[in-house]
N, C-alpha and C positions, 0 to 999 in steps of 0.2 A: 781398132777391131770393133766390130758391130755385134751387137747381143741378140740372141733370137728373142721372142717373147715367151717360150716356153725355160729358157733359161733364165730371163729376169724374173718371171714367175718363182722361177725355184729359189731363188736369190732373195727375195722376197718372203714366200715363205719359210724359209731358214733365216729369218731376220726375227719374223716374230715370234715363229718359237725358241728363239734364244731370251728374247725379253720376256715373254712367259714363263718360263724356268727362269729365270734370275727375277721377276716378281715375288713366285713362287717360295724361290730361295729366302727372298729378304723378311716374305711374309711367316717361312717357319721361324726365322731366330727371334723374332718379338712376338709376344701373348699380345691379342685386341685389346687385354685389361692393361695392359703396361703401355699401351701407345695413348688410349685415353684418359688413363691418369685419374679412377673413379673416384680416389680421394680428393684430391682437390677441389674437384666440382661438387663431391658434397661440402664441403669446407666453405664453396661460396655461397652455396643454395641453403646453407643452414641458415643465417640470418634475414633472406630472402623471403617476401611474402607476395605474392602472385596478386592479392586481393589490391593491395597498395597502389598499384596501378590504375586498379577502374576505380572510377566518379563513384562517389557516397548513393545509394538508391533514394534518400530521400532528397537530395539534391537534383535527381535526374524528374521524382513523381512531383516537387514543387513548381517547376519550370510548365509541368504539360500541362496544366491550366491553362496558366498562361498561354501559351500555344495554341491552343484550341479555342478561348477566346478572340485571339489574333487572326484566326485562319477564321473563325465564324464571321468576323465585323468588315472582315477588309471585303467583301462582294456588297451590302450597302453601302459601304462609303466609294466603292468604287462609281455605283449606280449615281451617287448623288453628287459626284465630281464630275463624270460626264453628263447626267442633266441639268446642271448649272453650266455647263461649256455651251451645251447646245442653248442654253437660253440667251446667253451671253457673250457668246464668242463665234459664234457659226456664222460662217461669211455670207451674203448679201444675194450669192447666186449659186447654184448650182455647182459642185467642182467632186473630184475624183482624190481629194485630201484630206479636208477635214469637214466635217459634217453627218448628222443624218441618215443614211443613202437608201432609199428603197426604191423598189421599180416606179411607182403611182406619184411620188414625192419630186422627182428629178426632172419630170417635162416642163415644167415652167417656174418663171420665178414665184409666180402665186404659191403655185405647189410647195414648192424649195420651203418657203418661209413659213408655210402651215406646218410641214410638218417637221422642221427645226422644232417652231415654238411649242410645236405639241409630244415632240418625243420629249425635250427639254423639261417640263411642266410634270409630264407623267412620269419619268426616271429621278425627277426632282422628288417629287409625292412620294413615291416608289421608294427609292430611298431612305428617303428619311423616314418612312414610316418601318421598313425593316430593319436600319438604325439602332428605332427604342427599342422594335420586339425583339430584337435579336439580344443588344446591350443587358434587357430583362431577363430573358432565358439563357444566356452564358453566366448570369451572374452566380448563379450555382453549382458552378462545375465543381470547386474547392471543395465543395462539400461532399460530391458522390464520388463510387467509387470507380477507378481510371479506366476501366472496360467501359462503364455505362456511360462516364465523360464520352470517352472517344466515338462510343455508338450515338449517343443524341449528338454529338459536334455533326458526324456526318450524316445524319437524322435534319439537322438543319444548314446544312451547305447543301444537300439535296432539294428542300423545300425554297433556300434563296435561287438557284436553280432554275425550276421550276417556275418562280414567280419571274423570273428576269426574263422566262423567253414569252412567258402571257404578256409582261410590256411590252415585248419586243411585237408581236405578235397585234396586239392589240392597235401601235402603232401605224404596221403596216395594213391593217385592216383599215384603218381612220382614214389614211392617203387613199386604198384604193375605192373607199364609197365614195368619199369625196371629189376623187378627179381620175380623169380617165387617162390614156398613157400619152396622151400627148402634152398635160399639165391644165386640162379643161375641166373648167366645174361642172358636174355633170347635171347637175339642176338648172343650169344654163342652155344644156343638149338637151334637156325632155320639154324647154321651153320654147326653143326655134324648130 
C-alpha cells in the first residue's frame, strides 16, 4: 500500500511531537541543578587556580629582548650573506638562478660581472656596517621599557629597510650609467 505525501507528512509530524512531549516529560522529573551536579564541580574547582596555567610574566618580558634584538640583526646579516655570495659565488655569466639580476647588468658578460662584483662589495659594506650600528643600538633594549623596546625595534627594522632598497637602488643605478641595455659601455657609444 502506497502513502500519499500529505499522509507521511502527518506521520511525520505526529512523530515529533510525541518526542517533544516525552523530552518535555523527562525534562520536568529532573531539576538542571541535579543533572549538573553544582557540588562536585565546586569540589573540583576549589583547588584549581586558573593563573597556573599561563607562563610567569617575567619569564614571558625576559625573552622579548631577546627577540627584538634577533629580529633587528637578522636584515644586516642577511645583507652581508648575500653580498659575500655575490662576491664570491655568483656564476661567470649571466643566468635566471642565482645572482645579481637587474635590467643594465644582464646584456653582457662585462655587465654581468660589474655588477655581481659591485652589488657584492656594496651589500658587503652595507652590511657590515648596519651589523655594528644596529648590535650597538639593540644593546639596550634590557634596559627600557617593553612599549619603547618594541617602538625603537621597529623604529629600526624601518630604517634597515630603507637603507637596503638605497643599496638596492644605488646598484641598479651603477649598471644603468654604466652600460646600456644591450651590456655596452656606454663611454665606448659617446666614443664611436
Amino acid at each position: 500500500m502506497s502513502t500519499t505525501p500529505t499522509e507521511l507528512l502527518e506521520t511525520t509530524a505526529a512523530t515529533v511531537e510525541a518526542t517533544i512531549a516525552a523530552t518535555e516529560a523527562a525534562l520536568a522529573e529532573t531539576s538542571p541543578l541535579e543533572a549538573l551536579d553544582i557540588d562536585s564541580i565546586k569540589a573540583i574547582m576549589d583547588g584549581f587556580d586558573p593563573a597556573s596555567i599561563l607562563p610567569e610574566l617575567n619569564e614571558i618580558f625576559s625573552t622579548l629582548p631577546g627577540i627584538c634584538r634577533l629580529c633587528v640583526m637578522v636584515g644586516p646579516v642577511v645583507l652581508l650573506a648575500l653580498g659575500l655570495a655575490y662576491l664570491f659565488f655568483s656564476p661567470k655569466e649571466a643566468n635566471w638562478y642565482f645572482g645579481y639580476r637587474c635590467y643594465f647588468g644582464m646584456g653582457s658578460v662585462y655587465a654581468w660581472r660589474f655588477t655581481q662584483r659591485f652589488a657584492g662589495v656594496l651589500l658587503t659594506v652595507t652590511g657590515i656596517t648596519l651589523s655594528i650600528v644596529m648590535f650597538v643600538l639593540s644593546a639596550g633594549f634590557s634596559a627600557m621599557d617593553v612599549s619603547d623596546m618594541v617602538w625603537k625595534a621597529l623604529t629600526l627594522l624601518l630604517w634597515e629597510a630603507g637603507i637596503a632598497l638605497a643599496a638596492n637602488l644605488t646598484i641598479h643605478l651603477a649598471a644603468a650609467i654604466k652600460f646600456d641595455r644591450k651590456g655596452r659601455h656606454r663611454r665606448t657609444l659617446k666614443e664611436s
